[in-house]
C-alpha positions as CSV (number, residue, x, y, z in Angstrom):
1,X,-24.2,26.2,-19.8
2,X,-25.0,22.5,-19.4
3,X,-21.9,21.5,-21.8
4,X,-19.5,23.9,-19.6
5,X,-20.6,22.4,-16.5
6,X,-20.0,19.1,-18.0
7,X,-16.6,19.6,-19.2
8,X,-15.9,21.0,-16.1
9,X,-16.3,18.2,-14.3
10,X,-15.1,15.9,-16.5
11,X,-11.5,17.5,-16.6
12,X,-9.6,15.9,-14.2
13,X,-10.8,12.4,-15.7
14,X,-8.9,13.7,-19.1
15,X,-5.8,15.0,-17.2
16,X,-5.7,11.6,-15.1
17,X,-6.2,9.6,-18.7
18,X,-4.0,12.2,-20.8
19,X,-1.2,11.5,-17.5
20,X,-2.0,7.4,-18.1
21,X,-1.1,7.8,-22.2
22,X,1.8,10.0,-21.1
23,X,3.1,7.4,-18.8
24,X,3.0,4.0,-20.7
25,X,1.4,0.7,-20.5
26,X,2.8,0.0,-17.2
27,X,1.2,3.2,-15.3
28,X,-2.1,1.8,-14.9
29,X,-0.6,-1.2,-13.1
30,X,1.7,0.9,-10.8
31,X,-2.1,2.6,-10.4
32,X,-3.9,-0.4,-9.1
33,X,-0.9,-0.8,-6.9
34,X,-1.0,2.1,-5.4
35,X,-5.1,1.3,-4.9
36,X,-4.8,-1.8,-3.0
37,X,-2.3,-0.4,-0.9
38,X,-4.6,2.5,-0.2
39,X,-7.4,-0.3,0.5
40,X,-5.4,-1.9,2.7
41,X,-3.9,1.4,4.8
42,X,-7.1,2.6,5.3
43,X,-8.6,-1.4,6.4
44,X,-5.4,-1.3,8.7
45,X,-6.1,2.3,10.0
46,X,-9.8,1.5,10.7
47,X,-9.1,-2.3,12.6
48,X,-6.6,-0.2,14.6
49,X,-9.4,2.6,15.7
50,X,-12.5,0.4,15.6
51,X,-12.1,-3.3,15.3
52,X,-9.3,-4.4,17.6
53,X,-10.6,-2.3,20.4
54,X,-13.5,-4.6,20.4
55,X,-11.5,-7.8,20.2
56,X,-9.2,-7.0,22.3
57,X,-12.2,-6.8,24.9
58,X,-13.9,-10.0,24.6
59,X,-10.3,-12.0,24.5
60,X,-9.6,-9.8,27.6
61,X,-13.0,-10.8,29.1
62,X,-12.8,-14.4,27.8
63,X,-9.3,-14.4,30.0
64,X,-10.9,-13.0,33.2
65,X,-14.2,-15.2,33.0
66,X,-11.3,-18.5,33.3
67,X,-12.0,-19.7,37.0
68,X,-8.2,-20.0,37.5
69,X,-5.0,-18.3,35.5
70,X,-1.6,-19.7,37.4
71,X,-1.9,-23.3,35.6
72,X,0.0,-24.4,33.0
73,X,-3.3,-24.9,30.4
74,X,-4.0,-21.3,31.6
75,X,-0.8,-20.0,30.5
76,X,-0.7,-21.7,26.8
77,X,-4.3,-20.1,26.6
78,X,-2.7,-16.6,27.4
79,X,-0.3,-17.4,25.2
80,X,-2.5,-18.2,22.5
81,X,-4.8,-14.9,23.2
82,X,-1.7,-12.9,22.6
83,X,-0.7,-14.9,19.6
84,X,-4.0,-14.2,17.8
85,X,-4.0,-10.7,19.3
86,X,-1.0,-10.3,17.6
87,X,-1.9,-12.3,14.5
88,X,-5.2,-10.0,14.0
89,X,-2.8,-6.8,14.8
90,X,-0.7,-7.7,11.8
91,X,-3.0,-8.6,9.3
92,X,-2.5,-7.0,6.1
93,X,0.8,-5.6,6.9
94,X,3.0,-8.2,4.7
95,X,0.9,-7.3,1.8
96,X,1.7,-3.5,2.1
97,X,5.2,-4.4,2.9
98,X,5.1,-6.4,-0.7
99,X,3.4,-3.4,-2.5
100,X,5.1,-0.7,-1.0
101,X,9.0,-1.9,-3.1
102,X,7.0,-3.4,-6.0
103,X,5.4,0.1,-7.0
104,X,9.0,1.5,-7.7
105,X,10.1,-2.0,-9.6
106,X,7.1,-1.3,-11.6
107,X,8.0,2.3,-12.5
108,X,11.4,0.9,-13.7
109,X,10.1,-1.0,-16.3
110,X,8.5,1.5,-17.4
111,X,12.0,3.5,-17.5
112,X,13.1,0.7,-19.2
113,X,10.6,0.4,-21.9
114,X,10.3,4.3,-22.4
115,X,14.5,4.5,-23.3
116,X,13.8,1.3,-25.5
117,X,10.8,3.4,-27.1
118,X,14.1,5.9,-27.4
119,X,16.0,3.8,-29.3
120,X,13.6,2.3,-31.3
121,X,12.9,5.6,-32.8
122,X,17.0,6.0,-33.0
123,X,17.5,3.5,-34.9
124,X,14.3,3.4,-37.1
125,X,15.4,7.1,-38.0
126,X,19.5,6.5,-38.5
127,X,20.0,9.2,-36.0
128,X,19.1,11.1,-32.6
129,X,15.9,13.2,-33.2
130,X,14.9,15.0,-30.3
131,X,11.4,14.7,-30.6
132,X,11.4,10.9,-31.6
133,X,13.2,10.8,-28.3
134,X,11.0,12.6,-25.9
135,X,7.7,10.6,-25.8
136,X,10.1,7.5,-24.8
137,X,11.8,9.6,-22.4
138,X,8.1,11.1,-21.1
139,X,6.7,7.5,-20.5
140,X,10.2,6.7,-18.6
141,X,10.5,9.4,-16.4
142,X,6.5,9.8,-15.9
143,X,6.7,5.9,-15.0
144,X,9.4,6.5,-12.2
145,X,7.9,9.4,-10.9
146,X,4.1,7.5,-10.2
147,X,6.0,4.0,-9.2
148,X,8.3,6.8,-6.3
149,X,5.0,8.4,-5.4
150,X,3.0,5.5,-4.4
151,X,5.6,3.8,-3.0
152,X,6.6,6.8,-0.8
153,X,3.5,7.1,0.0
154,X,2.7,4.3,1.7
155,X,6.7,4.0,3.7
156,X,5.4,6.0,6.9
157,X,2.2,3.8,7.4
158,X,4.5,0.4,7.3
159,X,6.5,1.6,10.0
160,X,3.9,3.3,12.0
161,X,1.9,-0.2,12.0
162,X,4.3,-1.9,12.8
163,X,4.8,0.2,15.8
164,X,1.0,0.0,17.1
165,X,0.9,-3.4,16.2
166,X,4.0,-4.2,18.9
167,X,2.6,-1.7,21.5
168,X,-1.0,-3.1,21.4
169,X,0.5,-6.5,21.6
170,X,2.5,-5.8,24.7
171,X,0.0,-3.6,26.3
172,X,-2.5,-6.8,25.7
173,X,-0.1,-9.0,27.5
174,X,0.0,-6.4,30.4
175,X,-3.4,-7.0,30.1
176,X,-4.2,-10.3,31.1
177,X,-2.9,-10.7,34.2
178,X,-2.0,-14.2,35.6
């Protein structure tokens, strides 16, 4: 009983690690890949919900405690509110930007090293052997496949931070009225 409840749950741990043998050396890069970007998608989501709404109130009430906003010094601090508004808004979005076209440059070197497996085993035989072939072919195509997925995975959330980030900046501005 105790065994079947332990292999149970250790299942998907030996799918996941028979899916990593399947898939080449490179797989458990294009996995950490894919893990930071997660890390950083979610940090982004949370600052978005949580932690720039509390910024973005003590800038805005350091801009309304200033005894005067029409000066020239009041208008580079403005400025300089939005700028770091802006700044903190962006954050880690270069880094998913980076991660999001590396993970498919990763699963093409697997492709690339899975069709040399392939002919390796071509010419260590003299001749095309189908099933010297496939295990090169499996850790090429399983390689592209997990290098597509995170990397598809992570396209919408680029473009939908990039999207907040612009409309909280401007609706910031709005904000601090001269």
């Amino acid at each position: 009983m105790l065994e079947n409840l332990l292999h149970g749950l250790l299942q998907p741990f030996e799918s996941v690690d028979s899916f990593v043998e399947a898939g080449g050396w490179v797989l458990p890069w294009i996995f950490m890949s894919g893990l930071v970007m997660w890390t950083l998608i979610v940090e982004r989501w949370w600052y978005f919900r949580v932690g720039f709404r509390r910024e973005r109130e003590a800038m805005a009430q350091a801009w309304d405690r200033r005894p005067e906003h029409k000066s020239w010094h009041a208008r580079q601090i403005r400025r300089m509110l939005i700028a770091r508004a802006n700044a903190r808004l962006v954050g880690s979005q270069p880094l998913i930007r980076v991660i999001v076209p590396l993970a498919p440059l990763l699963g093409l070197l697997g492709t690339v090293t899975g069709m040399l497996e392939v002919f390796d085993s071509m010419s260590a035989l003299g001749y095309a052997d189908a099933r010297a072939m496939s295990d090169g072919v499996s850790h090429a195509m399983i390689a592209t496949l997990a290098g597509l997925a995170v990397s598809l995975s992570g396209i919408f959330f680029i473009g939908r931070f990039q999207t907040i980030s612009r409309v909280e900046t401007e609706l910031f501005a709005d904000a601090l009225k001269y």
